[in-house]
N, C-alpha and C positions, 0 to 999 in steps of 0.2 A: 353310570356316571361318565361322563364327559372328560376326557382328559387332556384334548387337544382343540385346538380353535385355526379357522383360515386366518393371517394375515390379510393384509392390503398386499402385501408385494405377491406380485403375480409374472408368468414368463408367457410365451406364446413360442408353441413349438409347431413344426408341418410333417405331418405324417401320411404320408403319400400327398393324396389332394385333398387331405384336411387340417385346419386352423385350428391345435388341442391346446387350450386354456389350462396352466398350473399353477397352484395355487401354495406359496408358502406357508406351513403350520407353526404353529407353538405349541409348548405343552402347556398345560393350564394346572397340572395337579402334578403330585411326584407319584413315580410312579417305577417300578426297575431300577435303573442307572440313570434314567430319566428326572429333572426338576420341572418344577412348574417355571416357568419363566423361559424355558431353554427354547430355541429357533428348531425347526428342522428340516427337512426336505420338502419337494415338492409334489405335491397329489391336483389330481384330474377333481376327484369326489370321492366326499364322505365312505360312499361302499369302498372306497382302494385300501382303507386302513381302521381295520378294527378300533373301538373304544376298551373294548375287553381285552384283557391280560394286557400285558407289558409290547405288548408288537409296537413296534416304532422305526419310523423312515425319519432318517439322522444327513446332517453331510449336506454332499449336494445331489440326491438321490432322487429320482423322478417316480413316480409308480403311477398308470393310467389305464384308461381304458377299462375293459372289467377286470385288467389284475387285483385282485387280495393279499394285504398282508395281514394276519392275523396270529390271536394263541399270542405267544412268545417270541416271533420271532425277530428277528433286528435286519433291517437293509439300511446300508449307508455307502460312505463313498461318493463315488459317482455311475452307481449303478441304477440300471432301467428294469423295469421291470411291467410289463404290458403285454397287450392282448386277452386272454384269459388264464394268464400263469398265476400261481399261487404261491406264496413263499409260509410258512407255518407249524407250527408246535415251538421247537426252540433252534429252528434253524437260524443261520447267522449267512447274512449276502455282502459281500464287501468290494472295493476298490473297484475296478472298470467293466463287475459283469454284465450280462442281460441276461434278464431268461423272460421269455415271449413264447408266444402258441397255446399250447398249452400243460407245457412244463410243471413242475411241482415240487419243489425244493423243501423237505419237512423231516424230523425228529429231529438229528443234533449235525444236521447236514452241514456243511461249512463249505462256503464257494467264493473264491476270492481270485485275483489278476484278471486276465482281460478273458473270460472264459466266457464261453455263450452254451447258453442250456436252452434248446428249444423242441419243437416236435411233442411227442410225448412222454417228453424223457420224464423220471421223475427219479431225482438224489435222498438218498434217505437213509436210515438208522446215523451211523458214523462215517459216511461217503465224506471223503476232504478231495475237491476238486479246484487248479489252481491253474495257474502258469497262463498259456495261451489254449487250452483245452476247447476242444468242440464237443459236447457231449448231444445226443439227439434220439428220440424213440424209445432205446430199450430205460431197464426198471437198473439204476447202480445202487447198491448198499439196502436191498431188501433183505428181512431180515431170514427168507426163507433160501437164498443164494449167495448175500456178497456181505462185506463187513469188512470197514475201513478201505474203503479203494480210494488209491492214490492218484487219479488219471494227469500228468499235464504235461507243459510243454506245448507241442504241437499235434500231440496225437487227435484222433478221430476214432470212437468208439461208439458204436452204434448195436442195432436189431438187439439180436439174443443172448447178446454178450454178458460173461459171467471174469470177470475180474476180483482178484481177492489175495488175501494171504499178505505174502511178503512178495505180490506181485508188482512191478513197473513197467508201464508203456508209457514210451517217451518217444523222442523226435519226430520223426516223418511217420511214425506207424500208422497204417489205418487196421483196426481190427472189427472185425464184424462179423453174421451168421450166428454160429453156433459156437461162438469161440468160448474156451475154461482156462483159466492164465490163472494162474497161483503161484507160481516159481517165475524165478526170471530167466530161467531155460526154456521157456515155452511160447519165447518171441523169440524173431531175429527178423532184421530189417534189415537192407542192402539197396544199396543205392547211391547215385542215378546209374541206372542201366536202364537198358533197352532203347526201343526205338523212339519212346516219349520220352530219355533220359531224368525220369522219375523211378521214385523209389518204390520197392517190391517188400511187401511183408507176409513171413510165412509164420504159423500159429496154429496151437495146439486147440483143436477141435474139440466140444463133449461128444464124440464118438471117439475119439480119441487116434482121429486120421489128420494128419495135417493139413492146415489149409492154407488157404492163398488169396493175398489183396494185391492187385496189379492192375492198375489204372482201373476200369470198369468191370473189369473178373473178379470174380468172387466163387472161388469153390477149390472141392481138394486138389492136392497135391497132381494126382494122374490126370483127371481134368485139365490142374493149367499146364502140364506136359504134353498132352493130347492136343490145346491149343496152341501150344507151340510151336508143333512141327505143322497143324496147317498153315496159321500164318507167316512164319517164320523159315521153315523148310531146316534148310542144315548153314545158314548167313551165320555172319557173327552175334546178332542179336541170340540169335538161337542157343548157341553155342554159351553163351555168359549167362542164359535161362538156365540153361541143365544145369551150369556149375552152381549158380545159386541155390536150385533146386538139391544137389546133393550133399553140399553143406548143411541144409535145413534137415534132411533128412541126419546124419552126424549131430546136430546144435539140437533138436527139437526132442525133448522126452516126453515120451508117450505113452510111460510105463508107473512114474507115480503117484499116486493116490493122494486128492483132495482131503485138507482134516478137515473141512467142514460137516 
């Protein structure tokens, strides 16, 4: 059955060097939350948006290219959603995201402010990602690792990253590798220091060695003190590295145990 139909009104967007036709829908039957008669968002073509189950593009919501919305899930706002991302089951996409590449936003996922999900990220069981969040690559809220993660603001969470609990990363963090955050003892961010007067984030490893995000570094604790005396010597940069460094070592526990 058929639930939805193109309008006449249509927009014309440019994405790189090409001229993407979007096409305004209606619903035509009730359906969910949905009435028949109701306007909704904008689609490229028929494949962007399931006729089955309740999935519906609402608002002023774009979806194109071979993205899918399907199942149950709802995007609206003025959220994008393209390339070959998927949004699906009874996920919910709302106000200013994107998720593009080939992302994949599904079970009771919920992504809302001006968050961008792309790579191969994929949001899922009970993942709530908000704020100004970059999410990209690794798997947040699988049901074999994470559950209920909070990521937003400004942070950057990436690769093999394992977030959960009554964990938060917020502001300038970037966390990435091997990181397991469940406590909120198991960040600390500091910053601007150093010689790029950006911010340093140090973070509890699943080895359970601390690690280190500082500009293009990425690895343990000894590591970025190893790099620091080569490029750094014994300057002042150097000098506000170790103290950060021995703080994190004080701030970071590395001793309690995940209830997952």
């Amino acid at each position: 059955m058929k639930k939805y139909e193109f309008t006449e009104e249509t927009k014309i967007i440019t994405v790189g060097e090409r001229n993407i036709t979007l096409y305004r829908i209606k619903a035509i039957a009730n359906f969910g939350t949905v009435r028949a008669g109701e306007p909704g968002g904008w689609i490229e073509k028929k494949q962007n948006l399931s006729h089955d189950g309740n999935a519906w593009v609402g608002g002023n919501a774009w979806v194109y290219g071979d993205a899918q919305v399907y199942d149950d899930a709802q995007v609206c706002g003025n959220v994008q959603v393209y390339d070959n991302a998927q949004v699906y089951d009874n996920a919910w996409v709302c106000s200013n995201a994107k998720i593009c590449d080939n992302a994949k936003i599904c079970d009771n996922a919920r992504i809302c402010g001006d968050v961008k999900v792309y790579g191969d990220a994929e949001i899922c069981d009970n993942a709530k990602i908000r704020g100004n969040a970059i999410a990209c690559d690794g798997v947040y809220g699988n049901d074999d690792n994470i559950s209920n993660v909070m990521i937003y603001r400004d942070t950057k969470t990436y690769g093999n990253t394992e977030v959960y609990g009554n964990a938060q990363v917020y502001g300038n963090a970037w966390v990435g590798g091997n990181a397991e955050i469940f406590s909120p003892n198991h960040v600390l961010v500091i910053g601007a220091i150093g010689s790029r007067n950006d911010f340093t984030t140090f973070y509890r490893g699943k080895n359970k060695q601390i690690m280190v995000d500082c500009g293009c570094f990425n690895g343990t604790l000894d590591e970025f003190l190893n790099r620091v005396d080569k490029v750094h010597g014994n300057n002042h940069h150097a000098t506000v590295y170790r103290a950060a460094a021995e703080i994190a070592r004080l701030q970071i526990d590395l001793e309690n145990e995940s209830e997952e």
